[in-house]
N, C-alpha and C positions, 0 to 999 in steps of 0.2 A: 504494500500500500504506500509505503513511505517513497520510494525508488516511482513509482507510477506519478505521483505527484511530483514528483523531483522533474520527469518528464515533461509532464502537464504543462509545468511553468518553463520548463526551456521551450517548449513549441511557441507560448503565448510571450516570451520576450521576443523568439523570431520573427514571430509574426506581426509583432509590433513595428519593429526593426524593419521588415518588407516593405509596411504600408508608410511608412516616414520616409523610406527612400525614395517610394513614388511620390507622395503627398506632397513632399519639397522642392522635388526636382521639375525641370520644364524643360522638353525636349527643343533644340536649337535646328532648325527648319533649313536643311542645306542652300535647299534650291529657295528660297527666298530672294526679293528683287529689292537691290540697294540701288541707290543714285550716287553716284561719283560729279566729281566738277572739273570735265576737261575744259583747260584752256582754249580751245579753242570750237567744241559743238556745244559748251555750257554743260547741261544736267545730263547725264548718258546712264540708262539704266543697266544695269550689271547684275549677275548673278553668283553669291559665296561664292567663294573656293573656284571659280573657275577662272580658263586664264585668257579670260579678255579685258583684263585689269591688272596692275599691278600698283602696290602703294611703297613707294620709295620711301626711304629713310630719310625723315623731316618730322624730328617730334613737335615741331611745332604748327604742324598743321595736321585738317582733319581728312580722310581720305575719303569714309562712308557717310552716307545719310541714311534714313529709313522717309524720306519722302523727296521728293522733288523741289521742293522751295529748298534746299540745303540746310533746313531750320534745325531737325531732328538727329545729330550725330549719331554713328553706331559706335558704343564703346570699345576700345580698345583696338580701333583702327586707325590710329595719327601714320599719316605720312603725306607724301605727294601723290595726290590721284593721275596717273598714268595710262593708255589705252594701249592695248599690245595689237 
């Protein structure tokens, strides 16, 4: 009885443990459409991770938007918005 109950509560900490991982986390949407700011066609929609962009090394500028006016940055994307 004692050993069964000992069980019991490892299933029901796992299982806690499961739904906190989902319950916190938010899945990051590859193909998602960002706007960049070429110099020269203005807003140019672009898609993560692919390679019809590239953001040069310029921590002082921003490379991503998540809109078209350039208002809305995407974190953790500084550099120089570039078109390959």
């Amino acid at each position: 009885m004692k050993n069964s109950l000992k069980n019991l509560l490892r299933g029901g900490v796992f299982l806690m443990a499961v739904i906190a991982a989902f319950a916190f986390t938010q899945p990051m949407d590859a193909s998602q459409t960002y706007w960049g700011d070429d110099p020269i066609q203005g807003p140019v929609q672009v898609e993560l991770g692919s390679s019809e962009y590239s953001c040069d090394s310029n921590p002082s500028e921003q490379c991503l938007y998540h809109d078209e006016a350039l208002t809305n940055p995407v974190s953790g994307s500084q550099g120089e918005f570039e078109l390959n």
